[in-house]
PQR file of N, CA, C, O and H, with PARSE charges and radii, in Angstrom:
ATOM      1  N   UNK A   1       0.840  -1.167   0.000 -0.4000 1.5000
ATOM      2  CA  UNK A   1       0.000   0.000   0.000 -0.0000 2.0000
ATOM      3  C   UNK A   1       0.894   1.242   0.000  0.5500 1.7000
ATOM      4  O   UNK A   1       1.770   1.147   0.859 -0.5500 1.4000
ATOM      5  N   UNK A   2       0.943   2.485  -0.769 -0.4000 1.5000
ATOM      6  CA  UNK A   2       1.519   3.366  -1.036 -0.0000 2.0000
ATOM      7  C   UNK A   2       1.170   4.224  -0.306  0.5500 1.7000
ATOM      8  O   UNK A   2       2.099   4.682   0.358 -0.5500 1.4000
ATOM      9  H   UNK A   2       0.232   2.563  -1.467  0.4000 1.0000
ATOM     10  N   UNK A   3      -0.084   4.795  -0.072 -0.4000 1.5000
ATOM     11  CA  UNK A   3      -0.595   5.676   1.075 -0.0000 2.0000
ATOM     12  C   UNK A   3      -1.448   4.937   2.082  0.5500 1.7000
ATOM     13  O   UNK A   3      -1.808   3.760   2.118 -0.5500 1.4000
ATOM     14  H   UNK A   3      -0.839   4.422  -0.612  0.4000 1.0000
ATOM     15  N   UNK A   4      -1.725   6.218   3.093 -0.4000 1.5000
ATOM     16  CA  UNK A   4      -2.446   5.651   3.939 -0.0000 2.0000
ATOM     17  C   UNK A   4      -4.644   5.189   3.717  0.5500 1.7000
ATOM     18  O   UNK A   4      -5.360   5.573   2.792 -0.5500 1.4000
ATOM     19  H   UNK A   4      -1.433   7.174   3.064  0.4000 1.0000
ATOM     20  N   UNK A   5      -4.823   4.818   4.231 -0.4000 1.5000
ATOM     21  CA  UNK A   5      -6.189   4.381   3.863 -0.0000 2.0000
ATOM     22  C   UNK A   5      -6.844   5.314   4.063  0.5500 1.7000
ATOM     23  O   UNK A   5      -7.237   5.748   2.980 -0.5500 1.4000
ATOM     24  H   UNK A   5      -4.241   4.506   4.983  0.4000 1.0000
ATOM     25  N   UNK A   6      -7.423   6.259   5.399 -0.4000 1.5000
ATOM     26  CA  UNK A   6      -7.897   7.687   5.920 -0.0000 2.0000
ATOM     27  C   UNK A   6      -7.183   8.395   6.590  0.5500 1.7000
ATOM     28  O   UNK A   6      -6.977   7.775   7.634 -0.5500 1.4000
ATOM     29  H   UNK A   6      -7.104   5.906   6.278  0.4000 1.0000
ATOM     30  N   UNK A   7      -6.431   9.794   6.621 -0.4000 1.5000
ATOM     31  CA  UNK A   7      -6.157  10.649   7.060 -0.0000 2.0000
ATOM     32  C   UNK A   7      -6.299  11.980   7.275  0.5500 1.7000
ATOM     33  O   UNK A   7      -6.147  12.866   6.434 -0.5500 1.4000
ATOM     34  H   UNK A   7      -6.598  10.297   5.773  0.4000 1.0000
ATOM     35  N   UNK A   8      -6.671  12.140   8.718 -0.4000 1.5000
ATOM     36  CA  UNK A   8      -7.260  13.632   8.770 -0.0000 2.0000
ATOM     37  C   UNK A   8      -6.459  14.699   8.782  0.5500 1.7000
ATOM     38  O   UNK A   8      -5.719  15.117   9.673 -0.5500 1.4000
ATOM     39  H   UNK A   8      -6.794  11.420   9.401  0.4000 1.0000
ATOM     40  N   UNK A   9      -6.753  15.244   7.325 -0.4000 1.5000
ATOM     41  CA  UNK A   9      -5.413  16.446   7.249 -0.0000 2.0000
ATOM     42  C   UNK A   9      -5.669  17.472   8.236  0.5500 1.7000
ATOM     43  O   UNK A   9      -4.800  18.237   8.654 -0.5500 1.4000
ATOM     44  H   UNK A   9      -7.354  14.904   6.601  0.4000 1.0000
ATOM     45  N   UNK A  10      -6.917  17.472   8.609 -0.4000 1.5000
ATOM     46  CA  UNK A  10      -6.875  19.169   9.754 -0.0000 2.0000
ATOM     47  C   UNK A  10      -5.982  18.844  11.200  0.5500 1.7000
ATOM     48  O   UNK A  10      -5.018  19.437  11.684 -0.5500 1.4000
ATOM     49  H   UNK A  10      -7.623  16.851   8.269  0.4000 1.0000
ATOM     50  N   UNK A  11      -6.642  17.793  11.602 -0.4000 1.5000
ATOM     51  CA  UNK A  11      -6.042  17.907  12.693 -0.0000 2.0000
ATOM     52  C   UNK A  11      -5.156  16.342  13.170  0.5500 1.7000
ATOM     53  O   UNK A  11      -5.219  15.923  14.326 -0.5500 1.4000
ATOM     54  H   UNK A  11      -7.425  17.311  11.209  0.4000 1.0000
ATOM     55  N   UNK A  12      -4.610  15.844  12.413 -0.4000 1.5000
ATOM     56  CA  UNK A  12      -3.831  14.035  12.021 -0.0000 2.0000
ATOM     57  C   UNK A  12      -4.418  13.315  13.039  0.5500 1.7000
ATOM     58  O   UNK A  12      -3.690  12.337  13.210 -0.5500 1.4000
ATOM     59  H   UNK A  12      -4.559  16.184  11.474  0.4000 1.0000
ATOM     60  N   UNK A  13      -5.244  13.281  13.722 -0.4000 1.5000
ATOM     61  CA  UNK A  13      -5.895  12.574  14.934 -0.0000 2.0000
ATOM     62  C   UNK A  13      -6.981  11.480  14.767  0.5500 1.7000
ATOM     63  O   UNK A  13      -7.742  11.053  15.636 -0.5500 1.4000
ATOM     64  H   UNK A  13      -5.835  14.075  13.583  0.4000 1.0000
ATOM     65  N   UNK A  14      -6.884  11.094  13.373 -0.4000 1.5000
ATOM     66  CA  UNK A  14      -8.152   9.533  13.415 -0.0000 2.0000
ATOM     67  C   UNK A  14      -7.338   8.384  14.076  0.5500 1.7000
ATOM     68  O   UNK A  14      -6.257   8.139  13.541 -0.5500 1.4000
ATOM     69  H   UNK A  14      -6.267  11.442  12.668  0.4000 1.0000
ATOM     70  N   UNK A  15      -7.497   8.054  14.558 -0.4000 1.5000
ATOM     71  CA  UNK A  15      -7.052   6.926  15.650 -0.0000 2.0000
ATOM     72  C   UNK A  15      -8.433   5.367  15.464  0.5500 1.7000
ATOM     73  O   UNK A  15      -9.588   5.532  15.071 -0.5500 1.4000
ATOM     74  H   UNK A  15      -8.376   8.253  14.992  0.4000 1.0000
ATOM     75  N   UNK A  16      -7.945   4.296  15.792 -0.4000 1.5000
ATOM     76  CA  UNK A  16      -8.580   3.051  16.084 -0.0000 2.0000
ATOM     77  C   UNK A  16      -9.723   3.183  14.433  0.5500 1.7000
ATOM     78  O   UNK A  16     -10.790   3.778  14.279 -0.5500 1.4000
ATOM     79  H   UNK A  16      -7.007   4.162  16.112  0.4000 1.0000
ATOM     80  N   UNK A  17      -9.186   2.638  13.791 -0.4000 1.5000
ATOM     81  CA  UNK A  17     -10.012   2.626  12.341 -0.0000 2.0000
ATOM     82  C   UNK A  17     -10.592   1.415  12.394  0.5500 1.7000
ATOM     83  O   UNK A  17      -9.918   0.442  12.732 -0.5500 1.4000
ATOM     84  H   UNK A  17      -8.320   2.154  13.916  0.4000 1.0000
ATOM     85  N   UNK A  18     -12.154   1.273  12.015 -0.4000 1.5000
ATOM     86  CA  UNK A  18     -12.359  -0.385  11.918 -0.0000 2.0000
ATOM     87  C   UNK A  18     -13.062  -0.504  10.550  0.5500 1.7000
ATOM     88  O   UNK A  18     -13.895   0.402  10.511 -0.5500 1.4000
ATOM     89  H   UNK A  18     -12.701   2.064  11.741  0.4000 1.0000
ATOM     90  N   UNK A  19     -13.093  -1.296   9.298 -0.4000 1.5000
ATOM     91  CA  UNK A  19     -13.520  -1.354   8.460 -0.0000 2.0000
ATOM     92  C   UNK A  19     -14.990  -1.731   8.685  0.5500 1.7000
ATOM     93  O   UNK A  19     -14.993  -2.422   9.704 -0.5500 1.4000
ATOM     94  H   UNK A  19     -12.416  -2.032   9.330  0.4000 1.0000
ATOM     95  N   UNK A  20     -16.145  -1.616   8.254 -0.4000 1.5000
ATOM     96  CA  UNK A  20     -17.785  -2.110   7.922 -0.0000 2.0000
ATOM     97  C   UNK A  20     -18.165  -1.991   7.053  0.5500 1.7000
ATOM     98  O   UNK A  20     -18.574  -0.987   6.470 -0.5500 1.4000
ATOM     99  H   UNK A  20     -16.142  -1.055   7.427  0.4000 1.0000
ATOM    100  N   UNK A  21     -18.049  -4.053   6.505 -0.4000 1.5000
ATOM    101  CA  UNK A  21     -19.430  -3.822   5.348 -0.0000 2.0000
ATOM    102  C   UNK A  21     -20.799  -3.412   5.318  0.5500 1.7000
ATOM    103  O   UNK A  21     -21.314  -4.369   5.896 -0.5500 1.4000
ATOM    104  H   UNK A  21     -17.717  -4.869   6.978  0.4000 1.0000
ATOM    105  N   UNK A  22     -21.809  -2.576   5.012 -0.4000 1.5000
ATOM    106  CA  UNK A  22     -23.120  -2.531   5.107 -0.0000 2.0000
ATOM    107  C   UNK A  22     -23.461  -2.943   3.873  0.5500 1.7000
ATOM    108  O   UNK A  22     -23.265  -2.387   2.792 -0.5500 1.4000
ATOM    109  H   UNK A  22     -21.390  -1.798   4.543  0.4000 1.0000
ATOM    110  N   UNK A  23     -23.961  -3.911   4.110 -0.4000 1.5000
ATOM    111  CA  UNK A  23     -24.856  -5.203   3.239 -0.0000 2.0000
ATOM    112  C   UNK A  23     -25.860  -4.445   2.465  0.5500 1.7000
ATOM    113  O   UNK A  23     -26.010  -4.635   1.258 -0.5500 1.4000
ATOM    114  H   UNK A  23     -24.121  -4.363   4.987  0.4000 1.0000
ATOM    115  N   UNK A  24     -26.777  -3.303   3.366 -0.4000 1.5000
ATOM    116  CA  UNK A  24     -27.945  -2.793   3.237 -0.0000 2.0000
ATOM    117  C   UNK A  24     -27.460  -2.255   1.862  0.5500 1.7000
ATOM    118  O   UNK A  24     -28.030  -2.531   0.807 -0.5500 1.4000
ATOM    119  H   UNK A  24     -26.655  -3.149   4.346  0.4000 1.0000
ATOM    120  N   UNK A  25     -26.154  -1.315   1.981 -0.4000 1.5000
ATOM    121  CA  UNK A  25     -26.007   0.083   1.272 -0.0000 2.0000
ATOM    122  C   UNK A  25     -25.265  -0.743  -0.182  0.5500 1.7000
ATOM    123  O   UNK A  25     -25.304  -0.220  -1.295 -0.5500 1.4000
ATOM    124  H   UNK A  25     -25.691  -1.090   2.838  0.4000 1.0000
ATOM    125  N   UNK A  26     -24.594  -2.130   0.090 -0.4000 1.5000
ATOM    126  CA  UNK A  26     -23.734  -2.784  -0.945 -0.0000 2.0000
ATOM    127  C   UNK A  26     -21.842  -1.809  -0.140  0.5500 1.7000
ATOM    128  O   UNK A  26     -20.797  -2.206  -0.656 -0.5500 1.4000
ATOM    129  H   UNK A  26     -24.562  -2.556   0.995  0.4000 1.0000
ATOM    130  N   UNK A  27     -21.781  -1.191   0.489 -0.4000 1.5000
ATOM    131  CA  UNK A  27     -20.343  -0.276   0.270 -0.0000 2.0000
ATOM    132  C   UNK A  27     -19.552  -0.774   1.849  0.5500 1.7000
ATOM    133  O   UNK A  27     -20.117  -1.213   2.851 -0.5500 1.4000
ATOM    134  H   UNK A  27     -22.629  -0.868   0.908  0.4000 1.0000
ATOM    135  N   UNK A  28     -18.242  -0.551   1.655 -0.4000 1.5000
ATOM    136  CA  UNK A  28     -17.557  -0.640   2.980 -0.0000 2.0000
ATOM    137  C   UNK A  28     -17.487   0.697   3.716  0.5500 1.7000
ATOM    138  O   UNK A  28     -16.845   1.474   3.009 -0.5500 1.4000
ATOM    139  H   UNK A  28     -17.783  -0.194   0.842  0.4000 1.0000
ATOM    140  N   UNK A  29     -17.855   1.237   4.760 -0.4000 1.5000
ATOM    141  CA  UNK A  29     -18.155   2.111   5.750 -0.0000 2.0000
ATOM    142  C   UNK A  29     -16.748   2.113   6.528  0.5500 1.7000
ATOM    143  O   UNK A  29     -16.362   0.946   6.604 -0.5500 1.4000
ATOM    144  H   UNK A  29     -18.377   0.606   5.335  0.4000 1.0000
ATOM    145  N   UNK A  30     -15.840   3.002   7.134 -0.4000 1.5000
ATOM    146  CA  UNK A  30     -14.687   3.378   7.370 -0.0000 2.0000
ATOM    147  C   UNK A  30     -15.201   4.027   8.865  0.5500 1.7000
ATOM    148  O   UNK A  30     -15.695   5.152   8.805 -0.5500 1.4000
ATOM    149  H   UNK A  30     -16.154   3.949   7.072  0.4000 1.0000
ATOM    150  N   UNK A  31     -15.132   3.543   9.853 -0.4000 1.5000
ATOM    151  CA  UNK A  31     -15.148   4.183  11.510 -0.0000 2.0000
ATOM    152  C   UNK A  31     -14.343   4.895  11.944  0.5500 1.7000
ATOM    153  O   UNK A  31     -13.478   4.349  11.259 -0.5500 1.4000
ATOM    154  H   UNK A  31     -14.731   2.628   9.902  0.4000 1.0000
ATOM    155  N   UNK A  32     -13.701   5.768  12.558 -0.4000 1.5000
ATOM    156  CA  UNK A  32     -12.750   5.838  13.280 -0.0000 2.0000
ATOM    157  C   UNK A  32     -13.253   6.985  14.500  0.5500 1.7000
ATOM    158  O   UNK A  32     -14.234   7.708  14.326 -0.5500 1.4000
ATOM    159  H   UNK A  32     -14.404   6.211  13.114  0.4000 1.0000
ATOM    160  N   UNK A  33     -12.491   7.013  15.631 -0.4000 1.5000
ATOM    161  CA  UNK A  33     -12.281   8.004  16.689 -0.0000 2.0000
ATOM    162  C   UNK A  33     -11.816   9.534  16.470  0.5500 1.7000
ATOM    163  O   UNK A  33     -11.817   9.698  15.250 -0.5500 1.4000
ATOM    164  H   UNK A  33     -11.694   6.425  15.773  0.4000 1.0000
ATOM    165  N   UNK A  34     -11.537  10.370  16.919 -0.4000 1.5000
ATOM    166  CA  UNK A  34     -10.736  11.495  16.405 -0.0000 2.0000
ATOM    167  C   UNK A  34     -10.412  12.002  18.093  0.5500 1.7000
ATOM    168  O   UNK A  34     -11.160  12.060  19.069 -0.5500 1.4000
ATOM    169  H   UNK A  34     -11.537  10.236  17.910  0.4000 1.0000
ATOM    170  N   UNK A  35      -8.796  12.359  17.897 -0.4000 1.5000
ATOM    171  CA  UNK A  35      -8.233  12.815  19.495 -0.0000 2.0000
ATOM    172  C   UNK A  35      -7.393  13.779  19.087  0.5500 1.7000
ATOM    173  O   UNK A  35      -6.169  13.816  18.963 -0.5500 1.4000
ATOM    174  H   UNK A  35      -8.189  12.312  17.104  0.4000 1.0000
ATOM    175  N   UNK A  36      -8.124  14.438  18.926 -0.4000 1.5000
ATOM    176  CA  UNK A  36      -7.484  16.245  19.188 -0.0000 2.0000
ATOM    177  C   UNK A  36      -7.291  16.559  20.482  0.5500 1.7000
ATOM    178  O   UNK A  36      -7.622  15.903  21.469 -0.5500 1.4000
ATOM    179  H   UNK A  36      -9.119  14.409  19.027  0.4000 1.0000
ATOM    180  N   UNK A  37      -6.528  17.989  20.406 -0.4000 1.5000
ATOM    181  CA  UNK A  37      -6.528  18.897  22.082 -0.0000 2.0000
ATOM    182  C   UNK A  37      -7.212  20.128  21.332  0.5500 1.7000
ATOM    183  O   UNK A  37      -6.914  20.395  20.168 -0.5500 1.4000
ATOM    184  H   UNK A  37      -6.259  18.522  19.603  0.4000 1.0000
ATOM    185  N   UNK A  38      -8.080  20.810  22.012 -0.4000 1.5000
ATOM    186  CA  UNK A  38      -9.013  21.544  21.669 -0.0000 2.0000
ATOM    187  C   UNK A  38      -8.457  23.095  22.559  0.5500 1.7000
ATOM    188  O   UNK A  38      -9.129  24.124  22.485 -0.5500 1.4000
ATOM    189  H   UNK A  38      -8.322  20.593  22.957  0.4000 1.0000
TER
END
């Protein structure tokens, strides 16, 4: 893999990514957390 899969350019803080198929929609759905300091 050449790049990364999701990265949050504002603030680089997506953390714990989990992939989900939704069957319903047919598409894979992308989760993650976000841990900024505010």
């Amino acid at each position: 893999m050449q790049a990364p899969l999701f990265r949050d350019p504002i603030y680089d803080g997506a953390t714990d990514p989990t992939l989900i198929y939704n069957r319903a929609a047919g598409e894979w759905w992308l989760v993650y957390t976000s841990r900024h300091v505010v």
